[in-house]
C-alpha positions in Angstrom: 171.1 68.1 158.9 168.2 65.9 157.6 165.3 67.1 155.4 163.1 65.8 158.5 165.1 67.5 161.3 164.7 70.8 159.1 161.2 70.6 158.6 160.6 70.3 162.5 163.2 73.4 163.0 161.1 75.2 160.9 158.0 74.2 162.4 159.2 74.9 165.8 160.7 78.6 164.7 157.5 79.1 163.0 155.4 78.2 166.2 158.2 80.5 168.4 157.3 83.6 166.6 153.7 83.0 166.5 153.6 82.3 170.0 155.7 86.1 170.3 153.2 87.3 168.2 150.2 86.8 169.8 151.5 87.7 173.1 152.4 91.1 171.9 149.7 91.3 170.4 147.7 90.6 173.9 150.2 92.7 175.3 149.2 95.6 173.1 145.4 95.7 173.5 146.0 95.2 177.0 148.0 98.3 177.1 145.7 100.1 174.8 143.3 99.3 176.9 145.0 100.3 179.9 145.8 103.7 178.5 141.8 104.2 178.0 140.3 103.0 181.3 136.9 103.1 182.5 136.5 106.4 184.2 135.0 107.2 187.5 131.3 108.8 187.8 133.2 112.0 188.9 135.7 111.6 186.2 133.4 111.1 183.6 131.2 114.2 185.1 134.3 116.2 185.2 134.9 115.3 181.7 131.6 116.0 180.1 131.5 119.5 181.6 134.9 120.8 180.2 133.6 118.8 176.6 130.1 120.7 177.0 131.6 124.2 178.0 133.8 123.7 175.4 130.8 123.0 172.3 129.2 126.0 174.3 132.0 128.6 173.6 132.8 127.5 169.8 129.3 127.7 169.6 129.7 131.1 170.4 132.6 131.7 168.4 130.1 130.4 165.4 127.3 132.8 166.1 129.7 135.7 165.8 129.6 135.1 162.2 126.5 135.3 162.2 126.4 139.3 161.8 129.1 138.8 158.8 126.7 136.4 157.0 123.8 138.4 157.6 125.8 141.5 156.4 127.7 140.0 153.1 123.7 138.3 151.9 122.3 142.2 152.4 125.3 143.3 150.2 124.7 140.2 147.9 121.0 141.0 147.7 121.5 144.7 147.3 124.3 144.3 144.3 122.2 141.6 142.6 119.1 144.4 142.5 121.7 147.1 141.4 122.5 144.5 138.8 119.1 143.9 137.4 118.4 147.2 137.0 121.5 147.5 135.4 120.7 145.3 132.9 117.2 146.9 132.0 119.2 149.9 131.1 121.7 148.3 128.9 118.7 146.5 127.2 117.1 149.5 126.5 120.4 151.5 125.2 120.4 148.4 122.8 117.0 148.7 121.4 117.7 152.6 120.9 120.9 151.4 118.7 119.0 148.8 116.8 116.2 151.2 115.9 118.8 154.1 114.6 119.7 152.2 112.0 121.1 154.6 109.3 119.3 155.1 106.1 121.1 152.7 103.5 121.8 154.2 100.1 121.7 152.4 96.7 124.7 154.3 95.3 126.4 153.8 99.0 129.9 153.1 97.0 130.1 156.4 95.8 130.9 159.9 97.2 128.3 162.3 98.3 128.9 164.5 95.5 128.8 162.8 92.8 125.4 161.1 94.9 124.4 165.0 94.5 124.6 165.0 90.6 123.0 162.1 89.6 120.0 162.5 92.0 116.7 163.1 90.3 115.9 165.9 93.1 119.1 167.3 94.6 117.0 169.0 97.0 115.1 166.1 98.5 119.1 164.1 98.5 120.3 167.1 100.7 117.9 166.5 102.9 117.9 163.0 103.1 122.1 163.3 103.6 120.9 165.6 106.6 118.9 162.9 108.2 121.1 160.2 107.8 123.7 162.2 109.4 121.5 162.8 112.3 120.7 159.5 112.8 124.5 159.0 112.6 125.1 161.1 115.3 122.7 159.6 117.4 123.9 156.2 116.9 127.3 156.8 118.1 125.5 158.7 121.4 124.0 155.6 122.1 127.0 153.3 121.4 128.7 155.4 124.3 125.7 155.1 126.3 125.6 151.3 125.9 129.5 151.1 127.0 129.1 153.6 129.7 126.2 151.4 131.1 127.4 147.8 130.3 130.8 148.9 131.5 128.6 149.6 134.9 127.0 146.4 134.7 129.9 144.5 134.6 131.3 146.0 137.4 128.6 145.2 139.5 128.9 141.7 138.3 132.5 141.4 139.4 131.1 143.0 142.9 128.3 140.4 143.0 131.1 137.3 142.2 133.4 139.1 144.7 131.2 139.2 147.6 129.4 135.7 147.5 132.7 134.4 147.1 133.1 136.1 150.4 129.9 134.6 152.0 130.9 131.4 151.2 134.4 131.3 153.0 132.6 132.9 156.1 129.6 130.0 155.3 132.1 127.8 155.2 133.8 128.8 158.7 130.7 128.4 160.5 129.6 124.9 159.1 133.7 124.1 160.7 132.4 125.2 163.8 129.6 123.5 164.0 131.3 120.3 163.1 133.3 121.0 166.0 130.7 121.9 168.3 128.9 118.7 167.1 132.8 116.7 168.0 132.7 117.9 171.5 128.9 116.7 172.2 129.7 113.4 170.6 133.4 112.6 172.7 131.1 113.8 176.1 128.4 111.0 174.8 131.2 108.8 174.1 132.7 109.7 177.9 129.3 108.7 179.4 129.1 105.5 177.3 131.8 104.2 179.7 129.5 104.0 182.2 127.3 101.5 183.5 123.3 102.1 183.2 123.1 102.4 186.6 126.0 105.6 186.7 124.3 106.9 183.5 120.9 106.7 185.6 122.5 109.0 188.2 124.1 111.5 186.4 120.4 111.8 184.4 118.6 112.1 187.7 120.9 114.6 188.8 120.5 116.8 186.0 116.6 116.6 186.5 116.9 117.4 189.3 118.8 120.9 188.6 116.1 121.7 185.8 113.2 121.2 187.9 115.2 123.5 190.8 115.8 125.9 188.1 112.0 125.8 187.0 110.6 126.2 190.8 112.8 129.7 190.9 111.0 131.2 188.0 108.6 134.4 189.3 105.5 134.0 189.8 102.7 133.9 187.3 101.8 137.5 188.5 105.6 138.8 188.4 105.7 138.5 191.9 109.4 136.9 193.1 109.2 134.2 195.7 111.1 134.9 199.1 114.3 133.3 198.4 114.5 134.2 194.9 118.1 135.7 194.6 117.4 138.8 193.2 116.1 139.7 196.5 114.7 143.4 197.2 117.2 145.0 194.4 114.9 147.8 192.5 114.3 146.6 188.8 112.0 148.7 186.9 111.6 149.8 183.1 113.0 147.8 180.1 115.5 146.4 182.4 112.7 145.1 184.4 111.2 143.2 181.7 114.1 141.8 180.2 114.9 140.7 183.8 111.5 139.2 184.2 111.4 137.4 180.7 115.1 135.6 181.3 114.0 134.6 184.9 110.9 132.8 183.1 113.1 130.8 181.2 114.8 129.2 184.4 114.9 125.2 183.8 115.1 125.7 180.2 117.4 123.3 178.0 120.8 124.7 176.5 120.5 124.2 172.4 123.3 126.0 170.6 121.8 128.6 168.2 118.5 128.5 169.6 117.2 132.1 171.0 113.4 130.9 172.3 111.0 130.3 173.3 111.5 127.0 175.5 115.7 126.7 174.4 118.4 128.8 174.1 122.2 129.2 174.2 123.5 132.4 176.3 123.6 135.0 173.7 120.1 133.6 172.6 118.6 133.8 175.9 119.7 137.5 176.5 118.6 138.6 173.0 115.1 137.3 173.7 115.2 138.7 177.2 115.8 142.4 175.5 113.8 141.5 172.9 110.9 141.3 175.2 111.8 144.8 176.8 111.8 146.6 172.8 116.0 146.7 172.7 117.4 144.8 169.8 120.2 142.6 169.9 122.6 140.4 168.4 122.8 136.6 169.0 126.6 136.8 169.4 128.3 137.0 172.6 131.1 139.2 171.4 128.7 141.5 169.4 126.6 142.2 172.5 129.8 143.6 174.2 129.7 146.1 172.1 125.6 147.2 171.8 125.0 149.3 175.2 127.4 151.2 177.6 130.1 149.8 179.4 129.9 150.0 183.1 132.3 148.5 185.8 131.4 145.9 188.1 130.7 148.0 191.1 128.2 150.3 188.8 126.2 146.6 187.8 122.1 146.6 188.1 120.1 144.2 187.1 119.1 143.7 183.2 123.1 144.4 182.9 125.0 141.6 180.9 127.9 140.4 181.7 130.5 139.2 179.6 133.6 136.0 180.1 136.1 134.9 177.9 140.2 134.4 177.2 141.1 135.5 175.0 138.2 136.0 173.5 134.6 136.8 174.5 132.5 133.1 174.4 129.5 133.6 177.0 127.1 136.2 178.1 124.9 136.5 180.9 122.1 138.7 182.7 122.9 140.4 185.9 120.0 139.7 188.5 121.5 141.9 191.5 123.5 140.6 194.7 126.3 139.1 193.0 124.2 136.9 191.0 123.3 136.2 187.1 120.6 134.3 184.8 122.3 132.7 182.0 122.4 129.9 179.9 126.0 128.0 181.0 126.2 125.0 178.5 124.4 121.9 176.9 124.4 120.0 180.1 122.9 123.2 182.2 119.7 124.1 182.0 118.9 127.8 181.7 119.6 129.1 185.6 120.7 131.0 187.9 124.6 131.5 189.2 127.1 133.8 191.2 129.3 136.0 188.6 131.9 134.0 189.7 130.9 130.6 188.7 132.6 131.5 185.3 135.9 132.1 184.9 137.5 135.0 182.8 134.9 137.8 183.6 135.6 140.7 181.2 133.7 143.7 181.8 129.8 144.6 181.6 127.2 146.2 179.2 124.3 148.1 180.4 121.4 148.2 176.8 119.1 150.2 175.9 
């Protein structure tokens, strides 16, 4: 074969697998896009929701270390003031030691009786010995003292080390979760970015359209309810009454995770401000609240109750309002409202506070 014809073999081999090349490589985008296709509105809506519940109940998985952080700084707090006053006790012991200094002698090389002969005035060397052995005695007092109380200040140092070490791990496991609550509200703002303006436009109208609903169920300035407000003619009185009141007034208020009041809340927020209001103390933590009042079935439910959801474990919390219904706070893409118990899945059990 000639130089030439080999040359042009090449050429056209070359130009054969470039050719291959690029249509795989159309081929491949075109699959990849295939495999990611713009969704439908009711696809995207669908998929927004589960992202949102989703942020919503690691959110709530979050503020359940909240009570562990708050617990482990009180401990941190409480061992670093054990500690300082620790140390004001070991300076002290060492100020005692430095001023017992023993007497020195001149003669310190020899023994005390031959000390005893060759003093001037035996009587005033007695009595001098006498002292210094005092002083002696003293000394090694406070040398136990000292160990005693730097052997407790070291102690509490090791506590101090052992328990921020602590705080940080469980620090550390909520800033996780909030990366991942943060994930989930970026892939549903990613979902909607598939859409045109004009679908985005909808979906946004829609949504202020539920808020303003929401808003035009709240009670009325005077407490009054209006006549197709849900909770109907059920009797609510007392502290239940006002916490009922208070988390109806928040109707058409936006979901912000970790936010308790006063114009945003997530669930366990919105019920902790709602006792609040009514003098009962709560924690902002779903799975804490199920276990801060008395447990009472389904069929025993009055309004101001809370009711509880969650596989396998406890994620959302809302307020019982009387005929089957709840206020809560469902999710970033739910304004603060009102919803049948069954509009959650996963219903665990109910807590009555106070």
């Amino acid at each position: 074969m000639s130089i030439g014809r080999t040359k042009r073999f090449k050429g056209i081999a070359l130009a054969a697998i470039t050719s291959t090349a690029v249509v795989a490589g159309v081929i491949f985008i075109q699959t990849g896009a295939d495999a990611d296709p713009k969704p439908t509105l009711e696809q995207a809506k669908a998929q927004v929701a589960a992202l949102q519940t989703k942020a919503a109940d690691i959110g709530e998985a979050a503020n359940d270390l909240r009570g562990q952080i708050t617990a482990a700084q009180i401990r941190v707090k409480a061992l670093q003031a054990g500690i300082a006053k620790q140390q004001v006790q070991v300076d002290a012991v060492k100020r005692q030691i430095g001023s017992l200094a023993v007497a020195g002698y001149q003669t310190s090389g020899m023994t005390t009786t031959a000390q005893l002969l060759l003093s001037t005035n035996p009587d005033q060397f007695l009595s001098q010995a006498s002292t210094a052995q005092a002083f002696a005695g003293q000394q090694n007092s406070a040398l136990r003292r000292f160990q005693a109380a730097q052997g407790k200040l070291t102690d509490l140092q090791a506590s101090e080390q052992s328990e921020l070490a602590a705080l940080q791990a469980v620090q550390s496991q909520q800033d996780s979760l909030k990366k991942q609550v943060q994930a989930n509200l970026d892939a549903a703002e990613k979902v909607l970015g598939k859409l045109s303006d004009a679908e985005r436009d909808r979906l946004k109208q829609e949504a202020d359209k539920e808020a303003e609903k929401a808003r035009d169920e709240r009670p009325t300035r005077g407490g009054d309810r209006t006549s197709d407000d849900p909770i109907g003619n059920v009797p609510v009185s007392g502290r239940a009454g006002v916490a009922v009141q208070a988390a109806l007034d928040q109707q058409g208020d936006s979901y912000v995770w970790g936010a308790d009041g006063p114009s945003s809340f997530d669930c366990s927020g919105l019920t902790m401000y709602a006792w609040g209001k009514a003098g009962v103390s709560l924690s902002h933590s779903s799975k804490a609240q199920y276990s801060e009042g008395r447990h009472v079935s389904r069929s025993e439910l009055r309004p101001g109750d809370l009711v509880f959801y969650g596989n396998p474990s406890i994620h959302h919390v809302g307020m019982y309002i009387g005929n089957g219904r709840m206020v809560h706070a469902p999710n970033p893409g739910k304004p603060v409202k009102t919803d049948d118990l069954d509009y959650m899945s996963g219903y665990v059990g109910a807590v009555r506070p106070g």
